[in-house]
C-alpha atoms as a printed R data frame, in Angstrom:
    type eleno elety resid chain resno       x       y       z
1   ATOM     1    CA   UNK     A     1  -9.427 149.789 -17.886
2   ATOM     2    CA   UNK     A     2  -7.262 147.361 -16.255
3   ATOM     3    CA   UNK     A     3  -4.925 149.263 -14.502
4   ATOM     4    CA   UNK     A     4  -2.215 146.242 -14.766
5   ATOM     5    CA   UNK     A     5  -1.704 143.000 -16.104
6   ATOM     6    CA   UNK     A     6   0.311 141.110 -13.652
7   ATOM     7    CA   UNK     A     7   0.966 137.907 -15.649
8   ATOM     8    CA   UNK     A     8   2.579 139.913 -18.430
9   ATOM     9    CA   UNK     A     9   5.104 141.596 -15.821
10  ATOM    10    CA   UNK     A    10   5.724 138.849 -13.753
11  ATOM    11    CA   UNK     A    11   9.680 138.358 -13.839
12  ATOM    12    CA   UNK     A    12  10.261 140.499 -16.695
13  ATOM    13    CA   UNK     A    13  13.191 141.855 -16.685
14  ATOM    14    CA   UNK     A    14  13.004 146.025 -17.149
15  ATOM    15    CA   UNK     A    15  15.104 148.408 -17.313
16  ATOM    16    CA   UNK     A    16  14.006 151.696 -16.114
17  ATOM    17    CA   UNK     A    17  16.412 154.639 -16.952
18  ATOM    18    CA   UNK     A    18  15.701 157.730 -14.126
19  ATOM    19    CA   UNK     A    19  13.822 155.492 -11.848
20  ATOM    20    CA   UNK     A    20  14.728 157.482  -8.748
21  ATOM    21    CA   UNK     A    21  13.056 160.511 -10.327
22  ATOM    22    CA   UNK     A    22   9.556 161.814  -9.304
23  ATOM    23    CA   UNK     A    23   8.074 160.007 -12.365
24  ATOM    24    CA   UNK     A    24  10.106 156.716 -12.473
25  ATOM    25    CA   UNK     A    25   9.935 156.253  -8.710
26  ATOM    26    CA   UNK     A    26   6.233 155.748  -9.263
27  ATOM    27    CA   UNK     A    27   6.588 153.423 -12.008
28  ATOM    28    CA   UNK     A    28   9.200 151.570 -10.621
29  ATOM    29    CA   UNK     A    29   6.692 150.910  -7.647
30  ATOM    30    CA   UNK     A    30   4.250 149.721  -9.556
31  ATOM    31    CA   UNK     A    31   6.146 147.283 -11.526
32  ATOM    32    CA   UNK     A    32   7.353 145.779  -8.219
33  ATOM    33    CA   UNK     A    33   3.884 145.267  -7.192
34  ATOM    34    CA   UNK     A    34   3.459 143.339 -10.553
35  ATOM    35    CA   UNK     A    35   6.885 141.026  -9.713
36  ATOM    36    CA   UNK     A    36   8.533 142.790 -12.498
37  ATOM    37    CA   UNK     A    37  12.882 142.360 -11.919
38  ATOM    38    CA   UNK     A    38  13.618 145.738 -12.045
39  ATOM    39    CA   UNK     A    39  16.751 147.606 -13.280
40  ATOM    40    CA   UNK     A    40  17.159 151.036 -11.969
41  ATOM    41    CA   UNK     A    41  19.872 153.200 -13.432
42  ATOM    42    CA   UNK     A    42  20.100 156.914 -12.425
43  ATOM    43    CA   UNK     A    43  22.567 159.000 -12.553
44  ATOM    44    CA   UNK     A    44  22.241 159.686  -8.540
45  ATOM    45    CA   UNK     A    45  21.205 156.729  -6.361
46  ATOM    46    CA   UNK     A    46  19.858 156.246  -3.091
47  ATOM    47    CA   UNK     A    47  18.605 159.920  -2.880
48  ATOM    48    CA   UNK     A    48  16.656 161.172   0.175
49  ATOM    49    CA   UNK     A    49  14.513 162.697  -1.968
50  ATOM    50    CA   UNK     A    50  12.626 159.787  -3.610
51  ATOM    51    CA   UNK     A    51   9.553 158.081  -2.874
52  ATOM    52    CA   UNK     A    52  11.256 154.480  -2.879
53  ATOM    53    CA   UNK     A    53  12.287 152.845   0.332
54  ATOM    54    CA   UNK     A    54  14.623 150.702   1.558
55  ATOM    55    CA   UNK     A    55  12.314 147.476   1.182
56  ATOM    56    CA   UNK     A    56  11.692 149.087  -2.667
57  ATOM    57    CA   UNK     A    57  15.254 149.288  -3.265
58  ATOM    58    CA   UNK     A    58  16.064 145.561  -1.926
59  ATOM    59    CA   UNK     A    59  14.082 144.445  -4.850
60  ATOM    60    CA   UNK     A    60  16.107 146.454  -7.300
61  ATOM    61    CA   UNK     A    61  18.967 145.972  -9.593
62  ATOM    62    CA   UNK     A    62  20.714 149.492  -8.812
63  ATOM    63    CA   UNK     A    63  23.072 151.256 -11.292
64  ATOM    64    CA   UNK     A    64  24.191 154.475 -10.806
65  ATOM    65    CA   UNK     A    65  25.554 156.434 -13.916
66  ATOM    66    CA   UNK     A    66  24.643 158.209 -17.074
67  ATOM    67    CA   UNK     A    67  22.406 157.252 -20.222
68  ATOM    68    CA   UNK     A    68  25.270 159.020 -22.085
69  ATOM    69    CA   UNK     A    69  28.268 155.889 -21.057
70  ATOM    70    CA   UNK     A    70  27.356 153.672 -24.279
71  ATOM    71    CA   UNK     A    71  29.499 150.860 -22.349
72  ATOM    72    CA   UNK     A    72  27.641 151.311 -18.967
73  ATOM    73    CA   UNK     A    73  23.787 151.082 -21.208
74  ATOM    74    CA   UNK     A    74  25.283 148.135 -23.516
75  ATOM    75    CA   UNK     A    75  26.407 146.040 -20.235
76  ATOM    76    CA   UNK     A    76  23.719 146.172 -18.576
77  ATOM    77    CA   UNK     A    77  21.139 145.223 -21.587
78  ATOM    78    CA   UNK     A    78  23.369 141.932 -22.015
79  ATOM    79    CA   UNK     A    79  24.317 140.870 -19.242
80  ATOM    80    CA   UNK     A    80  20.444 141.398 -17.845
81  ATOM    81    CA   UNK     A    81  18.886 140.401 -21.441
82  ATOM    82    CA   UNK     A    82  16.485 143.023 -20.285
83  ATOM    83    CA   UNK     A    83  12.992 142.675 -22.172
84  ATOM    84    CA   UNK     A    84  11.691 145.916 -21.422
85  ATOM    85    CA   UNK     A    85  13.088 149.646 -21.151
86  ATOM    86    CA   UNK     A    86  10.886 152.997 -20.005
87  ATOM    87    CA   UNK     A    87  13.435 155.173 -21.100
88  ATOM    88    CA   UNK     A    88  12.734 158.666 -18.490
89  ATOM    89    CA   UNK     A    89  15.932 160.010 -17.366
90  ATOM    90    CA   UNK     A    90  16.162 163.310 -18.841
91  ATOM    91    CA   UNK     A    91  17.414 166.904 -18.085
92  ATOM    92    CA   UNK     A    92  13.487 167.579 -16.906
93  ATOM    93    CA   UNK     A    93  13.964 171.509 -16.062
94  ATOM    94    CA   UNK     A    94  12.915 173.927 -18.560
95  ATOM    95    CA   UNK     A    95  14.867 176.709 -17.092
96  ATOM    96    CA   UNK     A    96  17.787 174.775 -16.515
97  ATOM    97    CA   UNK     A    97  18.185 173.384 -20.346
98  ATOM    98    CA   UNK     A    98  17.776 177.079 -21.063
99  ATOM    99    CA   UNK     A    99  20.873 178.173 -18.892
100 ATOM   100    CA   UNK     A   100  22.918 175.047 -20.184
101 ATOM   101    CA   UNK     A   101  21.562 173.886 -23.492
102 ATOM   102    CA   UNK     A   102  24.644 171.884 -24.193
103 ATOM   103    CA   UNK     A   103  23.716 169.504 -21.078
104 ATOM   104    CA   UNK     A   104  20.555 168.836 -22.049
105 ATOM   105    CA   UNK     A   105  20.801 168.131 -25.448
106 ATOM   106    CA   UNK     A   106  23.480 165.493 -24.382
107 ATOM   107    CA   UNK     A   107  21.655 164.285 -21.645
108 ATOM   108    CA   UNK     A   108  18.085 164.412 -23.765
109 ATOM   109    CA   UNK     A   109  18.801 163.774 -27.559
110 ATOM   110    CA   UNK     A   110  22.480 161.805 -27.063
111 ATOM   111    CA   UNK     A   111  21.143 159.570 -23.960
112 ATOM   112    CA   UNK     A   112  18.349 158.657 -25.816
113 ATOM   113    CA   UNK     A   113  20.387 157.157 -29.013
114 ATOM   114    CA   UNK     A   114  22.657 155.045 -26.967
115 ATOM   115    CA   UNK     A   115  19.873 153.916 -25.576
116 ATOM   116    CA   UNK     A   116  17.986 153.211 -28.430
117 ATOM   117    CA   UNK     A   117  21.339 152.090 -30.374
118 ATOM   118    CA   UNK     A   118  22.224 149.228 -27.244
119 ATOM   119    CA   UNK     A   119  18.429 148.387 -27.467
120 ATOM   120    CA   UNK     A   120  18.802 147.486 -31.474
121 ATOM   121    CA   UNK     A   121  21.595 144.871 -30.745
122 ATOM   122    CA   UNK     A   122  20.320 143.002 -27.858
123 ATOM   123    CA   UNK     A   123  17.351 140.352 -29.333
124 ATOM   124    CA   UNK     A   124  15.471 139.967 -26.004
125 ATOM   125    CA   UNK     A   125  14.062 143.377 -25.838
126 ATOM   126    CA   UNK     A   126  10.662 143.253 -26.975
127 ATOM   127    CA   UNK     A   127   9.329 147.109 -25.756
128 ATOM   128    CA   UNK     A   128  11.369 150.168 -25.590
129 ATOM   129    CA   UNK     A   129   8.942 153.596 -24.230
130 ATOM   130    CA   UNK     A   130  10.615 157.119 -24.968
131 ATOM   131    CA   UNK     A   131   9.364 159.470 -22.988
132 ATOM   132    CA   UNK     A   132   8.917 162.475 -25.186
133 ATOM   133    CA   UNK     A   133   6.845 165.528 -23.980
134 ATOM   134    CA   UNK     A   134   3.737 167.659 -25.035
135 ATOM   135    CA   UNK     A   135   6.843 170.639 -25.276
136 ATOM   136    CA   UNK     A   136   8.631 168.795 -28.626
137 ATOM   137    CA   UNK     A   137   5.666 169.549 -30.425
138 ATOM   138    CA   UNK     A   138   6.693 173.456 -30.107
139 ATOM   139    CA   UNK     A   139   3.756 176.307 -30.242
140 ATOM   140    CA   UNK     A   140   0.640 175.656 -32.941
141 ATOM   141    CA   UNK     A   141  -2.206 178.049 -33.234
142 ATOM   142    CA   UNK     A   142  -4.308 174.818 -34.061
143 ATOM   143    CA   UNK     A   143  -4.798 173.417 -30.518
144 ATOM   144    CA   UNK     A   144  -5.240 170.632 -28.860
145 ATOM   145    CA   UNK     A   145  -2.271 169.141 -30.138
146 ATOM   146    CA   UNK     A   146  -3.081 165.993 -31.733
147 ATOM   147    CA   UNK     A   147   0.072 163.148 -32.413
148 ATOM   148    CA   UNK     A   148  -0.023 163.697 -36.099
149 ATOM   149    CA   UNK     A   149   1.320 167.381 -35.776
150 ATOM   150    CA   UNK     A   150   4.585 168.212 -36.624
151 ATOM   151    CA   UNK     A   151   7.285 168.715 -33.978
152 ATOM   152    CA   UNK     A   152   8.654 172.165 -34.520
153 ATOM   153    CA   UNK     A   153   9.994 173.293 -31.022
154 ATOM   154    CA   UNK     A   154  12.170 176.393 -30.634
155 ATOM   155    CA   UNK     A   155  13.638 176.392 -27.831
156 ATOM   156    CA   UNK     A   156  16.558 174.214 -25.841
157 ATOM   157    CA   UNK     A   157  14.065 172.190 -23.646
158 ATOM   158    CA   UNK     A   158  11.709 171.266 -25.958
159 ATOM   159    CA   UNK     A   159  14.143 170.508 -29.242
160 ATOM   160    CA   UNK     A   160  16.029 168.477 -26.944
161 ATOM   161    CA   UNK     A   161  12.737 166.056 -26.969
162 ATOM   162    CA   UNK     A   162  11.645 166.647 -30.381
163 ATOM   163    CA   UNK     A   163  14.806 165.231 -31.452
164 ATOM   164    CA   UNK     A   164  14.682 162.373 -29.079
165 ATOM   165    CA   UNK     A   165  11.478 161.690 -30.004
166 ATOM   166    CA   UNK     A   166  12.761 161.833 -33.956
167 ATOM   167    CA   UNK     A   167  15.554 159.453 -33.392
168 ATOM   168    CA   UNK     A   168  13.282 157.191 -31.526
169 ATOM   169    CA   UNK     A   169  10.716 157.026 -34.718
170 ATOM   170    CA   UNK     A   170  14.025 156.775 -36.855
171 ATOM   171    CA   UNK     A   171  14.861 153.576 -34.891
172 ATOM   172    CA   UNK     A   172  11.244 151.914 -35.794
173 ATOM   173    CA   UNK     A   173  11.444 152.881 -39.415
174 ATOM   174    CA   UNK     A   174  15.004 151.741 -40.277
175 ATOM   175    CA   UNK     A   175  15.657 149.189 -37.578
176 ATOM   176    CA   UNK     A   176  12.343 147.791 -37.001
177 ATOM   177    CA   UNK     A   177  12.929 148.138 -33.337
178 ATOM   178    CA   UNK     A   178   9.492 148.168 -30.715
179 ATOM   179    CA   UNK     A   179   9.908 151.162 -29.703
180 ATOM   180    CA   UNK     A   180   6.797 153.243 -28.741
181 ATOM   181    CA   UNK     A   181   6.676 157.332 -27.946
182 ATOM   182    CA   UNK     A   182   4.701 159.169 -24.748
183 ATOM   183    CA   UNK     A   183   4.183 162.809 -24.916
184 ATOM   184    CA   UNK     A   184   2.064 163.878 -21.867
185 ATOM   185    CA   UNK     A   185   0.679 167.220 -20.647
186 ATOM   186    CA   UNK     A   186   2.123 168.066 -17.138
187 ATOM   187    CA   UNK     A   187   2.034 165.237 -14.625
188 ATOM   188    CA   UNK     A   188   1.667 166.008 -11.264
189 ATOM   189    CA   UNK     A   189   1.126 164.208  -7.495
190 ATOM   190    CA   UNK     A   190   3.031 162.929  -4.392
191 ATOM   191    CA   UNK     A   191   7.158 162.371  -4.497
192 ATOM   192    CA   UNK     A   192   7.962 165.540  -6.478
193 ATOM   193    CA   UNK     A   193  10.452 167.593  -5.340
194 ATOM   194    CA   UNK     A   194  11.640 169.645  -8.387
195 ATOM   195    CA   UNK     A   195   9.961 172.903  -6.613
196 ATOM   196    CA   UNK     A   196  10.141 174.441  -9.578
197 ATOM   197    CA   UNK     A   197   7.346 173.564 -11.025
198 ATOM   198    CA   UNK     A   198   3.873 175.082 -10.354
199 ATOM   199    CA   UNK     A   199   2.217 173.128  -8.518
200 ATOM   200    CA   UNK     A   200   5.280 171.051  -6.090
201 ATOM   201    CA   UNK     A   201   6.011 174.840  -5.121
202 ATOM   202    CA   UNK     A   202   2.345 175.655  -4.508
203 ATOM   203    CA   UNK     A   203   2.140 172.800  -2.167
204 ATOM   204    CA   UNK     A   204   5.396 173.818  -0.328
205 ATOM   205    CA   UNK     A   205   4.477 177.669   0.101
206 ATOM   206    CA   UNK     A   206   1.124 176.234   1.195
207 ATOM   207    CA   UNK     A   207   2.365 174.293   3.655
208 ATOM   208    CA   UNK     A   208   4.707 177.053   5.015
209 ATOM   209    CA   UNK     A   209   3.198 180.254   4.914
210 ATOM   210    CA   UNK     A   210   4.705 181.583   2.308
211 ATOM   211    CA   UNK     A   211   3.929 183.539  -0.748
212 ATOM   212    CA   UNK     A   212   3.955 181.897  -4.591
213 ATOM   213    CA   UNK     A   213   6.008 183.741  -7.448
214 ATOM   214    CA   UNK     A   214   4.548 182.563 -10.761
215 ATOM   215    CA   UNK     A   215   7.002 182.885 -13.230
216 ATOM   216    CA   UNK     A   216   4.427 183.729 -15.884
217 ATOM   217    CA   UNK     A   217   1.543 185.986 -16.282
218 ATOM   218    CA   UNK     A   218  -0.916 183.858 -14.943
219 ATOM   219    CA   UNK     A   219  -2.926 183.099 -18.129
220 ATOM   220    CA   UNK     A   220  -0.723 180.170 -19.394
221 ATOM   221    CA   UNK     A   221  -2.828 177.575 -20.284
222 ATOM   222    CA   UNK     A   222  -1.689 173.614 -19.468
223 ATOM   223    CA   UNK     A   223  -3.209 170.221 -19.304
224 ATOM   224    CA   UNK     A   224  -2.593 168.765 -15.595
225 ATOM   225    CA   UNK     A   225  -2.432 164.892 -15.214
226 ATOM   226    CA   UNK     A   226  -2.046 162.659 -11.831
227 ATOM   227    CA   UNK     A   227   0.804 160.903 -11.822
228 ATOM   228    CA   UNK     A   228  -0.568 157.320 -11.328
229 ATOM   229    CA   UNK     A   229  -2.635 157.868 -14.401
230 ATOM   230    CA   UNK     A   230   0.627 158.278 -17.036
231 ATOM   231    CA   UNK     A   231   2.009 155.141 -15.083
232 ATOM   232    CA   UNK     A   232  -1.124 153.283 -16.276
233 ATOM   233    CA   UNK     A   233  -0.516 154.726 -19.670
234 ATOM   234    CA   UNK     A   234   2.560 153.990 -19.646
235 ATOM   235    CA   UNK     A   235   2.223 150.001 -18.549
236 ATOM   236    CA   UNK     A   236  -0.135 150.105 -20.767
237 ATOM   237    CA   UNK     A   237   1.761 151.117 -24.110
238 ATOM   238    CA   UNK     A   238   4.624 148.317 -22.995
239 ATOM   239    CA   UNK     A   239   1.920 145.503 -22.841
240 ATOM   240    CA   UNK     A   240   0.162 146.184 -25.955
241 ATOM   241    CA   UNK     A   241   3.108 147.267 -28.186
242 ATOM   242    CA   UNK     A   242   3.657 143.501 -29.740
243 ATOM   243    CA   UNK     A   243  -0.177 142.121 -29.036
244 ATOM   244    CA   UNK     A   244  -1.386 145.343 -31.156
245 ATOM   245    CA   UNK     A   245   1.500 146.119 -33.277
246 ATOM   246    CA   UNK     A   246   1.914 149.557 -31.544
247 ATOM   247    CA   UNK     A   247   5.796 149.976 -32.399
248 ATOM   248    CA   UNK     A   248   6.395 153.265 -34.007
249 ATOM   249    CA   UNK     A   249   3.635 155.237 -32.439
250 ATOM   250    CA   UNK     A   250   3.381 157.969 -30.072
251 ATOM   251    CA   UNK     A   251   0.809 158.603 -27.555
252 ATOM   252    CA   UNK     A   252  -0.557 162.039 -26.015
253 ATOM   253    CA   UNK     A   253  -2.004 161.391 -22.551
254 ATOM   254    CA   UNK     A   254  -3.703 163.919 -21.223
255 ATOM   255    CA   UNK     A   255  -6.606 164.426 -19.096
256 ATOM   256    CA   UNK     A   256  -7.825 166.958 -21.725
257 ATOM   257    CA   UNK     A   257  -9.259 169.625 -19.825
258 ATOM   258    CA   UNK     A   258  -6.771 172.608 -20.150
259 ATOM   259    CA   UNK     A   259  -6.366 175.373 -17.278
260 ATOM   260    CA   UNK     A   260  -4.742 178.812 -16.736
261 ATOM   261    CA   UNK     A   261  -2.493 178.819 -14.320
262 ATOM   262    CA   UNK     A   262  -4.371 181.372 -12.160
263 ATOM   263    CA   UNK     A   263  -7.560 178.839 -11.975
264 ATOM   264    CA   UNK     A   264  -5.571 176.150 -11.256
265 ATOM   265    CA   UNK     A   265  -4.098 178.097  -8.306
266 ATOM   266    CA   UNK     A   266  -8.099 178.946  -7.143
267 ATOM   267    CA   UNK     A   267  -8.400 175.092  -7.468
268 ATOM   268    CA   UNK     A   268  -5.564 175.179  -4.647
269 ATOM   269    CA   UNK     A   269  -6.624 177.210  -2.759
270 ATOM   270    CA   UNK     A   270  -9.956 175.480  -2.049
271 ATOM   271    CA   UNK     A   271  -8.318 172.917   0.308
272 ATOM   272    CA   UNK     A   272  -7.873 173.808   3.418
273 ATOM   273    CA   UNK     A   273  -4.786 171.640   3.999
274 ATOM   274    CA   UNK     A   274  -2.968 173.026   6.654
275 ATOM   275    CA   UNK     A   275  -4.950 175.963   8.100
276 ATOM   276    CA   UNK     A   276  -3.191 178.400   5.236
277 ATOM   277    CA   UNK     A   277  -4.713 180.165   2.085
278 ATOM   278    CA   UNK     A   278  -2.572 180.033  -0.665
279 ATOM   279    CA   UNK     A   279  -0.862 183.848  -1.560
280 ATOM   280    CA   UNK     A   280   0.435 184.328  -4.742
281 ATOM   281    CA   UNK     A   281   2.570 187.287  -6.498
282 ATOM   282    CA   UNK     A   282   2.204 187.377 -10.599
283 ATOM   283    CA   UNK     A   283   5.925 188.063 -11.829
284 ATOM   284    CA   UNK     A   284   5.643 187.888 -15.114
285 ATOM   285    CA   UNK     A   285   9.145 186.887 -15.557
286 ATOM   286    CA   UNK     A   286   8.935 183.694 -17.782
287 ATOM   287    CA   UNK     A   287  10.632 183.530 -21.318
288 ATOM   288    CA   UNK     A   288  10.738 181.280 -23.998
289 ATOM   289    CA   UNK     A   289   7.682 179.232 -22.670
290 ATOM   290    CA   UNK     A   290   4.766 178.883 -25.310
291 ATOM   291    CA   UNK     A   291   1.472 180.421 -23.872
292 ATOM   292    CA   UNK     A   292  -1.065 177.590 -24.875
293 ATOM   293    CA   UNK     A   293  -0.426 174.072 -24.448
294 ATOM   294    CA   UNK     A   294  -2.746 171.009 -24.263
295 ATOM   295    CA   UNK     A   295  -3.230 167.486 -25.753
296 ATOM   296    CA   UNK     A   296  -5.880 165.534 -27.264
297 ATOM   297    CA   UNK     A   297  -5.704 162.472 -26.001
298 ATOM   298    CA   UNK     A   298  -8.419 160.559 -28.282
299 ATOM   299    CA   UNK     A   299  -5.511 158.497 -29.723
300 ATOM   300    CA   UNK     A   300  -4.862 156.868 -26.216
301 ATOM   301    CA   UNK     A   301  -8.575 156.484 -25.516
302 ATOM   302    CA   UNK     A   302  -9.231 154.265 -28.744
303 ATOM   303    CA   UNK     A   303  -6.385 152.175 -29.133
304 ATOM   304    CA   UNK     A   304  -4.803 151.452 -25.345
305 ATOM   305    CA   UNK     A   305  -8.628 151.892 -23.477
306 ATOM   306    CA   UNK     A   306  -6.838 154.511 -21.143
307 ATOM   307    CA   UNK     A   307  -8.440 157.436 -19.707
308 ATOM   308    CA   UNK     A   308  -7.896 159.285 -16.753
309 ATOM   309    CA   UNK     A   309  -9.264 157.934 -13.435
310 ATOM   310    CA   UNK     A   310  -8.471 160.776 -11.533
311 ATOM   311    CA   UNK     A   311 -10.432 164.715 -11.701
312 ATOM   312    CA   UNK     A   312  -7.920 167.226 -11.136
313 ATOM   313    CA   UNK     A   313 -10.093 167.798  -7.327
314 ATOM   314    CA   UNK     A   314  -8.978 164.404  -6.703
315 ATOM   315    CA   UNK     A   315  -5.834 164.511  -8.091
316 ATOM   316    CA   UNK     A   316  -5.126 167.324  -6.055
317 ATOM   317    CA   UNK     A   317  -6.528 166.128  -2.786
318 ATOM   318    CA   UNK     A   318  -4.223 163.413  -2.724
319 ATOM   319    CA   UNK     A   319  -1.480 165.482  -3.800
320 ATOM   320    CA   UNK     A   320  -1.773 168.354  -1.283
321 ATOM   321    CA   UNK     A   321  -3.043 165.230   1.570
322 ATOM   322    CA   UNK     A   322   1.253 164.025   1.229
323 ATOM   323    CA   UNK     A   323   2.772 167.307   0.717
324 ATOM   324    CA   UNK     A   324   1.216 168.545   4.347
325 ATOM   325    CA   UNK     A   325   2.232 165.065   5.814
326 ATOM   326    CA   UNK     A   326   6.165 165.401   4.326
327 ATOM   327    CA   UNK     A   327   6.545 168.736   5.126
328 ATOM   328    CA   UNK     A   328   5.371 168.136   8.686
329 ATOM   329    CA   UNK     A   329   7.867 165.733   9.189
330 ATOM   330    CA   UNK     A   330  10.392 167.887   8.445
């Protein structure tokens, strides 16, 4: 699969909502590798904790603010006649939508129709991406999840994409806008610093000594995918959505090989990446977080030619390989 087509990116103008985040930071690199004129609006800028630099952010057109200011979102599609938009920036944290539901379904369902709504009256944009999630499809005993099930999430998080990713389809159907929906299994690799997630907080205690506290039992089940292969997806969807009539669809990526969490900690533990083992204490303490959870990704395969290029062994490698070099710099 070719990872990137440089021709199509070259000078495009795309708008990347989140870019500073641990996902949009890589894609944001990569489109700047293609000549892409990138757009960057977060609603914190110039972070310390982001993998872009200062030569990365000399090439961007910076915007701090919210995907909620319909003004801020409708200015900067005109007066940028953006062509493309990879719409991320999200309330990401499970546990935090939990504690304030209220923020994240304004930040997650209401940031995504403005979006969506400024995208609809501006001619030049040509590919809109939602980032969904494999959460908004809620718990099914009939697993993998496959992009024809229905989205029947329970719980703050994960209705806050379902609904997203609803509106999105609504804007396709009624509006006829090229919109196209990702919903990918748990991305991982270098830049993340949202330690609460499994395997950023792994990494960390590794790297210091310290002991893990899983949240859950240790028998949750997850799909885990390297970060640079979701970009690929992800470029990849935006490309093809006019060539192969695409808008309207949604995508599972996923490397398709599910994993408790406890195995995926023995994975871990293998590498020797800093002269520690990796401890971990079982607390049991997670609620509202379906037990089983994993994508089929055949979709994907057949119609973009995507697949993953990295094994979790190497995906890991390369994760742990930057979390021992960050945290030694510290």
């Amino acid at each position: 699969m070719k990872v990137i087509d440089k021709e199509f990116w070259k000078n495009k103008k795309v708008l990347i909502t989140g870019f500073e985040g641990f996902f949009g930071s890589h894609l944001t690199r990569s489109l700047l590798q293609a000549n892409a004129k990138v757009i960057g609006l977060d609603i914190k800028t110039f972070r310390k904790q982001t993998l872009l630099n200062s030569q990365d952010y000399k090439k961007i057109v910076v915007f701090k603010g919210s995907v909620t200011n319909r003004k801020l979102i409708r200015d900067i599609l005109r007066e940028h006649s953006i062509n493309v938009i990879f719409h991320l920036a999200a309330e990401a944290i499970v546990s935090r939508s939990q504690q304030n539901p209220l923020r994240a379904f304004k930040s997650n369902i209401a940031g995504t129709w403005e979006v969506l709504e400024a995208a609809r009256r501006q001619p030049n944009v040509q590919a809109l991406i939602v980032a969904s999630s494999d959460k908004a499809y809620g718990s099914h005993k009939k697993l993998p999840y496959r992009e024809g099930a229905p989205l029947i999430a329970n719980h703050p998080y994960d209705v806050s994409k379902s609904c997203a990713d609803l509106i999105a389809n609504t804007y396709f159907h009624t509006y006829g806008l090229p919109v196209a929906i990702t919903r990918c299994g748990n991305i991982y690799g270098p830049g993340d610093f949202n330690f609460s997630r499994l395997i950023p907080d792994a990494m960390r205690c590794l790297a210091k000594g310290k002991t893990l506290q899983v949240r859950s039992d240790g028998k949750f089940v997850r799909d885990y995918v390297y970060v640079d292969d979701i970009v690929a997806g992800y470029i990849k969807i935006a490309e093809l959505i006019k060539k192969n009539s695409l808008s309207g669809e949604a995508f599972n990526l996923s490397d398709e090989k599910p994993i408790t969490v406890v195995k995926l900690l023995k994975e871990i533990s293998k590498f020797n990446f800093c002269g520690n083992k990796l401890r971990y204490k079982i607390m049991n303490t997670a609620r509202y977080e379906i037990k089983e959870q994993y994508l089929s990704a055949a979709k994907a395969r057949r119609i973009l030619g995507w697949k993953p290029k990295y094994s979790l062994d190497e995906g890991l490698r390369k994760t742990g390989r930057w979390y021992v070099e960050y945290f030694n710099k510290q």
